[in-house]
DSSP file (Angstrom, degrees, kcal/mol; ACC not computed):
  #  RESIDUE AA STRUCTURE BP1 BP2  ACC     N-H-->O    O-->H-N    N-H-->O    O-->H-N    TCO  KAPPA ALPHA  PHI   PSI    X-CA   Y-CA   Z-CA
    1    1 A X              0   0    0      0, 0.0    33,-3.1     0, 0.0     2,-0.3   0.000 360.0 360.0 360.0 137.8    0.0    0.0    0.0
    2    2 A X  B     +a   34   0A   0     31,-0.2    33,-0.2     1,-0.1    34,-0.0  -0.997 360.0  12.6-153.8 148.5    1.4    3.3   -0.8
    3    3 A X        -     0   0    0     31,-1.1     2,-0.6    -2,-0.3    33,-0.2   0.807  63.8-165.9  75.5  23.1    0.6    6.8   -0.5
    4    4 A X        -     0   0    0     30,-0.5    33,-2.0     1,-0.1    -1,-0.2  -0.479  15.3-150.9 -73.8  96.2   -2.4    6.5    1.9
    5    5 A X        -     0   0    0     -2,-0.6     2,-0.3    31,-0.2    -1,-0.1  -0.047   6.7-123.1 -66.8 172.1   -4.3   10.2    1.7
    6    6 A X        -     0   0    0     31,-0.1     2,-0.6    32,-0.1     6,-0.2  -0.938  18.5-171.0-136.5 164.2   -6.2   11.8    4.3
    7    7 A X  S >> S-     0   0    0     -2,-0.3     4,-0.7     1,-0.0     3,-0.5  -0.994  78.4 -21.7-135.0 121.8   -9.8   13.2    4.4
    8    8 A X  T 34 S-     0   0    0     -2,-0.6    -2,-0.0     1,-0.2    -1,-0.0   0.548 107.7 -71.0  63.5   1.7  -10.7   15.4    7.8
    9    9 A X  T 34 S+     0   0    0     -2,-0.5    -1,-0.2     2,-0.1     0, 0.0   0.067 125.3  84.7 103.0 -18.4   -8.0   14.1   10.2
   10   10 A X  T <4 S+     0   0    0     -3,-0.5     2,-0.4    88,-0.1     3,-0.2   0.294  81.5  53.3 -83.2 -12.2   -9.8   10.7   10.4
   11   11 A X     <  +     0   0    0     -4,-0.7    -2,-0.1     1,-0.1    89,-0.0  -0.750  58.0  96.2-136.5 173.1   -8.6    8.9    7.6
   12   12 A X        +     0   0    0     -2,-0.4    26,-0.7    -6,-0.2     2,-0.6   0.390  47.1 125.3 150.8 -48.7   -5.1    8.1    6.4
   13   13 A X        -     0   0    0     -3,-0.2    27,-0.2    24,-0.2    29,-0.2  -0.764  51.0-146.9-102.7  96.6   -4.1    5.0    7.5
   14   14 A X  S    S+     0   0    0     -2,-0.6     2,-0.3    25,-0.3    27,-0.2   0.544  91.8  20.1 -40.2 -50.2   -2.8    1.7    5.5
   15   15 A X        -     0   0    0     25,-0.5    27,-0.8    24,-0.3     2,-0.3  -0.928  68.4-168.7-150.3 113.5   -4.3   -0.8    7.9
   16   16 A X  E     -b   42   0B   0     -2,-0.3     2,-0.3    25,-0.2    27,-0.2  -0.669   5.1-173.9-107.5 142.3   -7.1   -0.3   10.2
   17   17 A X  E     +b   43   0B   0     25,-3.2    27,-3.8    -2,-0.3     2,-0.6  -0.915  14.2 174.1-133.2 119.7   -8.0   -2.7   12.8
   18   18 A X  E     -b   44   0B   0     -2,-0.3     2,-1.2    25,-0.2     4,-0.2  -0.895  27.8-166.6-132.2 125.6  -11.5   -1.8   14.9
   19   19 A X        +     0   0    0     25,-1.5     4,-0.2    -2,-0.6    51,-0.1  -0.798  47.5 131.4-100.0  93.2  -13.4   -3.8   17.6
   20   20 A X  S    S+     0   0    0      2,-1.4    -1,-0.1    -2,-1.2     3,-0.0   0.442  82.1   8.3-115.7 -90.9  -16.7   -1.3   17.3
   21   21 A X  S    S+     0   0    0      1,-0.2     2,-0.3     2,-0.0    -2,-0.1   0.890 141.4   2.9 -58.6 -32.8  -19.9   -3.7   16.9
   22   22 A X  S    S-     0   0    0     -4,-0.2    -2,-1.4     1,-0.0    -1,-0.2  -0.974  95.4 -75.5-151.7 159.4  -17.9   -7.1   17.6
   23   23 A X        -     0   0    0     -2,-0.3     2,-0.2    -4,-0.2    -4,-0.1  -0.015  45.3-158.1 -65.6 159.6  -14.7   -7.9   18.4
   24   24 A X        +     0   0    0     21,-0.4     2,-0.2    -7,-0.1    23,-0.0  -0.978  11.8 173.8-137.5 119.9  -11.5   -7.9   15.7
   25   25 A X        -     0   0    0     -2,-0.2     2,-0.2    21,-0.2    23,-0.2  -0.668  10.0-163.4-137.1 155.1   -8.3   -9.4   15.4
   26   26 A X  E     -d   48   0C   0     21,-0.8    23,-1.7    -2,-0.2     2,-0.3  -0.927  21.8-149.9-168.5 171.5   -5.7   -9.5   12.8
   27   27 A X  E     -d   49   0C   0     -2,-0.2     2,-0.4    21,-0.2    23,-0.2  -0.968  12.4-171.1-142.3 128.9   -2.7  -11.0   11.4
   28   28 A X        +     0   0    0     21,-1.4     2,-0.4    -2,-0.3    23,-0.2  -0.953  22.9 159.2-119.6 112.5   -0.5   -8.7    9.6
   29   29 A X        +     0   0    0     -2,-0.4    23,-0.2    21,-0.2    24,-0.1  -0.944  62.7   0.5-144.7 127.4    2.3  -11.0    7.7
   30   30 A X  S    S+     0   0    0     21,-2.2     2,-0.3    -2,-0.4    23,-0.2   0.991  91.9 142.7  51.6  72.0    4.5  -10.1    4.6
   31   31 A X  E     -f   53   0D   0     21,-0.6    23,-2.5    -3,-0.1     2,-0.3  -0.933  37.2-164.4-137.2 132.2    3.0   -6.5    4.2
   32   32 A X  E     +f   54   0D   0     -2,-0.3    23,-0.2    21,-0.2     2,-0.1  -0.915  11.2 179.9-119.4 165.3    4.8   -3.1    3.1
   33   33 A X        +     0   0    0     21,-1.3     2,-0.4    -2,-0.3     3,-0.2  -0.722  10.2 174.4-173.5  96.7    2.7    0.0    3.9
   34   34 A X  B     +a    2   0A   0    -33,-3.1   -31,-1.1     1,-0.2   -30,-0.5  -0.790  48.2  18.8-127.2 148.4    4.4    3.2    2.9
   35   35 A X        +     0   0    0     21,-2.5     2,-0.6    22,-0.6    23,-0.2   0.568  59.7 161.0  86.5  -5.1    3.3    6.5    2.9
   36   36 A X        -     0   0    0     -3,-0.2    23,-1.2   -33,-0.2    24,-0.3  -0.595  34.8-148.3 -61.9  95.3    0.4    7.0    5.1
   37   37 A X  S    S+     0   0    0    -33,-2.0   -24,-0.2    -2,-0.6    -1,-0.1   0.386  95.8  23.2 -59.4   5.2   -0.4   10.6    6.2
   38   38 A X  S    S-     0   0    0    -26,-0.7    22,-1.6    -2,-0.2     2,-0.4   0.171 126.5 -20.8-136.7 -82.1   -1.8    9.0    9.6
   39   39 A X  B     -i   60   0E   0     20,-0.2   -25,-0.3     1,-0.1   -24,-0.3  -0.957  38.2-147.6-114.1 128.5   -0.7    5.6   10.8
   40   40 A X  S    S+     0   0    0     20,-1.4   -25,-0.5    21,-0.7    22,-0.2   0.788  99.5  13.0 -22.0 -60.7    0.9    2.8    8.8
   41   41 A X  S    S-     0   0    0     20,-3.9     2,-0.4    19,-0.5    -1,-0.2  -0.671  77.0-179.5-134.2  86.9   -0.9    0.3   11.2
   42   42 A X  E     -b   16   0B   0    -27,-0.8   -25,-3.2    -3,-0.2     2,-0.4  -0.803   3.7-176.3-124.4 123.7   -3.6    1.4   13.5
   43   43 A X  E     -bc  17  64B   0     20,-1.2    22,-2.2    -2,-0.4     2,-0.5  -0.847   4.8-167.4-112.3 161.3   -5.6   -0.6   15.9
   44   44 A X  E    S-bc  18  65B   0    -27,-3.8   -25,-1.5    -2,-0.4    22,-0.2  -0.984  80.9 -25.2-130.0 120.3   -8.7    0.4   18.3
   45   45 A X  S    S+     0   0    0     20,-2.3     2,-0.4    -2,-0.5   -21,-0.4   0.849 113.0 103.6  75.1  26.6   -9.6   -1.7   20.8
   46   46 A X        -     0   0    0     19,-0.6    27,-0.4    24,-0.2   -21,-0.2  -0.885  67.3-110.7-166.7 130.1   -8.2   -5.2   18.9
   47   47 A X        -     0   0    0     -2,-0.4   -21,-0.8    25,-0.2     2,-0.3  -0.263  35.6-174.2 -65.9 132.7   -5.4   -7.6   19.2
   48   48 A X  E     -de  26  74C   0     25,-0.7    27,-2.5   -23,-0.2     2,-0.4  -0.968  15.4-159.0-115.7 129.0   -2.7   -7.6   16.2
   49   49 A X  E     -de  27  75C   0    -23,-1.7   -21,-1.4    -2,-0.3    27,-0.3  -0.732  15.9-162.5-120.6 179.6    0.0   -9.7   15.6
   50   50 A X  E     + e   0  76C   0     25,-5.4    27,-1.3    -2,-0.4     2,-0.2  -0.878  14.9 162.8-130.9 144.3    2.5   -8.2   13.4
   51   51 A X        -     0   0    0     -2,-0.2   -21,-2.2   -23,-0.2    28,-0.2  -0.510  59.1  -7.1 178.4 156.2    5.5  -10.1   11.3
   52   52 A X  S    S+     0   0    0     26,-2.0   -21,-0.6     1,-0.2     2,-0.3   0.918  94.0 137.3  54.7  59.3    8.0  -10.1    8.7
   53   53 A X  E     -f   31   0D   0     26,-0.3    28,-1.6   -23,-0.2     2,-0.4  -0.851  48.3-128.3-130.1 154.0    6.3   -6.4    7.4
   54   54 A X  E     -fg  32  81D   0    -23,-2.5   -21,-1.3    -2,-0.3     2,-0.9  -0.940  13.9-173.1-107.9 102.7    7.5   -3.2    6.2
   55   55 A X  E     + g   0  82D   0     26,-1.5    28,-0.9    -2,-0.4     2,-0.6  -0.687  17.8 178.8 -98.7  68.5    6.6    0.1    7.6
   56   56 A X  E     - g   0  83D   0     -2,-0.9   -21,-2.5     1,-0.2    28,-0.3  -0.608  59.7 -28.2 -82.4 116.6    8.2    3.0    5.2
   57   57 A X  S    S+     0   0    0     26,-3.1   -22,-0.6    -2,-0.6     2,-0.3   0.912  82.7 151.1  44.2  61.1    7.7    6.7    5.8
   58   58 A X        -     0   0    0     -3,-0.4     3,-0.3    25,-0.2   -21,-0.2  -0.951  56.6-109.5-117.0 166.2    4.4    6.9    7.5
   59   59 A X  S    S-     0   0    0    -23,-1.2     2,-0.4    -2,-0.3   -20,-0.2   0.855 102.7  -7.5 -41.8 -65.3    3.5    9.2    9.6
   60   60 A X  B    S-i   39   0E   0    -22,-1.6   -20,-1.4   -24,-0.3   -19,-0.5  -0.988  74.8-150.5-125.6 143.5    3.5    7.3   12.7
   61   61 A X  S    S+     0   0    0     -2,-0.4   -20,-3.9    -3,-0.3   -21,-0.7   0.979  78.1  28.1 -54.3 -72.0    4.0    3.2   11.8
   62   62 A X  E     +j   93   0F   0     30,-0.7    32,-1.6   -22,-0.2    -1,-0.2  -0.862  64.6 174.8-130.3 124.9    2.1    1.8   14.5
   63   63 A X  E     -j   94   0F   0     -2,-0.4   -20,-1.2    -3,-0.2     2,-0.3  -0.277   8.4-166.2 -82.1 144.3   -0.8    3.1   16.7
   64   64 A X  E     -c   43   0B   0     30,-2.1     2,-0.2   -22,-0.1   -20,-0.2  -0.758   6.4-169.7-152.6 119.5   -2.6    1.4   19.2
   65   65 A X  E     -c   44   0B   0    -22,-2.2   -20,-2.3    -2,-0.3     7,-0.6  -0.541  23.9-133.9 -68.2 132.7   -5.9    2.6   20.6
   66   66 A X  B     -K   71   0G   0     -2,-0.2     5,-0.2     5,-0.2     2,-0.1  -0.847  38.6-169.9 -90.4 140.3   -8.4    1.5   23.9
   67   67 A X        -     0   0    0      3,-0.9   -23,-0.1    -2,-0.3     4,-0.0  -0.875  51.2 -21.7-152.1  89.7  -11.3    1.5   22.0
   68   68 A X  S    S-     0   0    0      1,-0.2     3,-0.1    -2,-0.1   -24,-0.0   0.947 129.9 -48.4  73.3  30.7  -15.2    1.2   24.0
   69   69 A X  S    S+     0   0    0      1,-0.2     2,-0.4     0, 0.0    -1,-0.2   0.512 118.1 126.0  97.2 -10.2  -13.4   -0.3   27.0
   70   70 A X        -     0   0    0    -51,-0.1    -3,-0.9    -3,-0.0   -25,-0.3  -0.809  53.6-140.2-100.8 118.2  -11.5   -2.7   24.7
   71   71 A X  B     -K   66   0G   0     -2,-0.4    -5,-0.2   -26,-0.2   -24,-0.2  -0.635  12.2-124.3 -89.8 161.5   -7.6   -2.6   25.1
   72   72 A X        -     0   0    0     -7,-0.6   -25,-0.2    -2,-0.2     2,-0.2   0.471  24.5-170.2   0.9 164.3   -5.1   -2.8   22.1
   73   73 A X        -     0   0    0    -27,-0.4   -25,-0.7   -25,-0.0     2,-0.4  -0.765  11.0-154.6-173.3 150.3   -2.2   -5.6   22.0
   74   74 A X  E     -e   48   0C   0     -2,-0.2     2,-0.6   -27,-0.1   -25,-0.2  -0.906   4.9-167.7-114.7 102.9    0.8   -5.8   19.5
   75   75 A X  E     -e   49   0C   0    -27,-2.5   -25,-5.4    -2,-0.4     2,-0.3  -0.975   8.7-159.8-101.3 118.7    2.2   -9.4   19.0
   76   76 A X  E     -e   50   0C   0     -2,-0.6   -25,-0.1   -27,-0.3     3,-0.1  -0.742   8.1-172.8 -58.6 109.4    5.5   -8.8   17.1
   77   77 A X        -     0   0    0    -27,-1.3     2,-0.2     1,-0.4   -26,-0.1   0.452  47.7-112.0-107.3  -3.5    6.1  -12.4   15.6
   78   78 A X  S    S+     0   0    0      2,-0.0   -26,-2.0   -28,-0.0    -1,-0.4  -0.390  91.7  83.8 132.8 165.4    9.6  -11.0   14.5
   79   79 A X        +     0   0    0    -28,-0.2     2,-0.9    -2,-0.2   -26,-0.3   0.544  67.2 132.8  93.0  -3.1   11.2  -10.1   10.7
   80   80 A X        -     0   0    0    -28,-0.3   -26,-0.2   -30,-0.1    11,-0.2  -0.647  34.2-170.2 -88.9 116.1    9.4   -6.3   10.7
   81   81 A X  E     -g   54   0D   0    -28,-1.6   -26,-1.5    -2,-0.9     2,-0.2  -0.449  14.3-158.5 -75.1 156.0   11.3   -2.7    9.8
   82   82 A X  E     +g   55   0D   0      7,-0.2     7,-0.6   -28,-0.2     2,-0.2  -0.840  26.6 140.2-152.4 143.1   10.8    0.5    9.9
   83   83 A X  E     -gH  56  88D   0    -28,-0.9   -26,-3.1    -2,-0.2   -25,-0.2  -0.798  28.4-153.0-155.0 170.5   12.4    3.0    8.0
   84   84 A X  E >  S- H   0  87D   0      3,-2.0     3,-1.9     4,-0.3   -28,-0.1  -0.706  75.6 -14.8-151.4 130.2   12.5    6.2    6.0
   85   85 A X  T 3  S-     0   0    0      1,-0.2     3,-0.1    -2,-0.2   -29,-0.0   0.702 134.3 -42.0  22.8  39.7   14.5    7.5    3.4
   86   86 A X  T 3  S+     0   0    0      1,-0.3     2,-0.5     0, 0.0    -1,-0.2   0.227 111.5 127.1 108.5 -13.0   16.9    5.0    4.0
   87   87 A X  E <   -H   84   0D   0     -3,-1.9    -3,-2.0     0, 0.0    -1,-0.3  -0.735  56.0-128.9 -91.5 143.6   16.8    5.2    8.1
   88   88 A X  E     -H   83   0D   0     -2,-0.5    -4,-0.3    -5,-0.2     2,-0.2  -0.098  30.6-170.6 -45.3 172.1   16.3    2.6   10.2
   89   89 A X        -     0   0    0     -7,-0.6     2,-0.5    -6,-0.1    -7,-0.2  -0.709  27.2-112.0-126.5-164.7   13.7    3.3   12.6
   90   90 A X        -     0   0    0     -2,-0.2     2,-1.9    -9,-0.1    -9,-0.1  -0.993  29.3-129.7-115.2 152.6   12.7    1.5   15.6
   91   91 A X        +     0   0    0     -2,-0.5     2,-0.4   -11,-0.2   -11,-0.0  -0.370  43.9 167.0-100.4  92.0    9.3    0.0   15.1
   92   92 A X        -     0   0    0     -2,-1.9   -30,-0.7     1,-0.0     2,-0.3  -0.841  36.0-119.2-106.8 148.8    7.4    1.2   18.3
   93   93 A X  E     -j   62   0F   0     -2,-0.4     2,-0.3   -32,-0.1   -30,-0.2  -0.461  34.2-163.7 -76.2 141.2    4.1    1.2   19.2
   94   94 A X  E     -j   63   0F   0    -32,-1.6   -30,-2.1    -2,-0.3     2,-0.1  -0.704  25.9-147.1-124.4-169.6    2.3    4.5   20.0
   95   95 A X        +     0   0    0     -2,-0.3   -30,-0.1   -32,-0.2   -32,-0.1  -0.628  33.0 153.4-135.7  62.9   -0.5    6.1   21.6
   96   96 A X        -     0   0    0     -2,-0.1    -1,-0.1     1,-0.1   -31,-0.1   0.535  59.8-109.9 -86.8  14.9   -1.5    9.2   19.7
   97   97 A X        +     0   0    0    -33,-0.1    -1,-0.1     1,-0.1    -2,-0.1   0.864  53.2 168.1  82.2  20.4   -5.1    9.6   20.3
   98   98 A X        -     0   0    0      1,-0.0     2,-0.6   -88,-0.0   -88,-0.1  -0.175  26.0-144.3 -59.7 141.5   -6.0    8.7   16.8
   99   99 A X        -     0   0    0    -34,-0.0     2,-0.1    -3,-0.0   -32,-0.0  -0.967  27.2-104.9-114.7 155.8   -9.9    8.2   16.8
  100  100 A X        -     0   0    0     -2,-0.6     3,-0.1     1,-0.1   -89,-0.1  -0.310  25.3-107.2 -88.6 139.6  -10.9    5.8   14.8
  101  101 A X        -     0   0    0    -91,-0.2    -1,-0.1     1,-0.2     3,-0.1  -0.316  55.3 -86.2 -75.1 145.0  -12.8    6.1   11.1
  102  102 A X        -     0   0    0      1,-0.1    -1,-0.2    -2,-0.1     2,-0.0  -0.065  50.4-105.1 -47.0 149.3  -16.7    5.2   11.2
  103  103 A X        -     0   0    0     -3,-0.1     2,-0.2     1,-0.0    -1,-0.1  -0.397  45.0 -94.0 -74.0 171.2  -17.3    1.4   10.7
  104  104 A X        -     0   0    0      1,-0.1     2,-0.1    -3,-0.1    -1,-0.0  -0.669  46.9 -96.2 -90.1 144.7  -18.5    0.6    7.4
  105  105 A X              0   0    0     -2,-0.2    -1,-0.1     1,-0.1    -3,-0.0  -0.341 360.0 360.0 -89.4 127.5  -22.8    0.3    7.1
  106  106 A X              0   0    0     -2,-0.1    -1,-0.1    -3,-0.0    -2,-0.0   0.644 360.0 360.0 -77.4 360.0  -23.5   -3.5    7.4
């Protein structure tokens, strides 16, 4: 994924992960996601487990949200960068206060 725009401060983000009406998990494995003007990988409220991925020049790589009382988790299965213009980074998780994009109309 590359190049990931943004619409109203809510949107942005290469890979959203949201526990809103029922719970959500995902497994993020042999992924680049470059470019994102909000998060690279952003979860609310929902376990992820991460590996062998690439995170280039996004804004922040990876987010993680409490979301309705539901916490976050990262499992790092190993083999992931992050980088930008050629720096290493180190791939931490943060906590910017991101709120989360509407859920999609069932």
């Amino acid at each position: 994924m590359k190049r990931i725009g943004q619409a109203d401060g809510l949107f942005g983000d290469g890979v959203v992960v949201l526990s809103d009406r029922s719970p959500a998990s995902a497994h993020v494995g042999n992924c680049a996601v470059q470019g994102s003007a909000r998060a690279g990988l952003a979860t609310f409220g929902a376990p992820v487990t991460l590996g062998e991925s690439l995170f280039d020049c996004n804004r922040i790589h990876l987010n993680g949200e409490t979301h309705e009382g539901a916490a976050f988790s990262f499992d790092d299965l190993g083999g992931n960068a992050c980088e930008c213009m050629g720096e290493t980074l180190a791939c931490k998780v943060q906590s910017a206060i991101l709120e989360p994009p509407e859920a999609m109309p069932l």
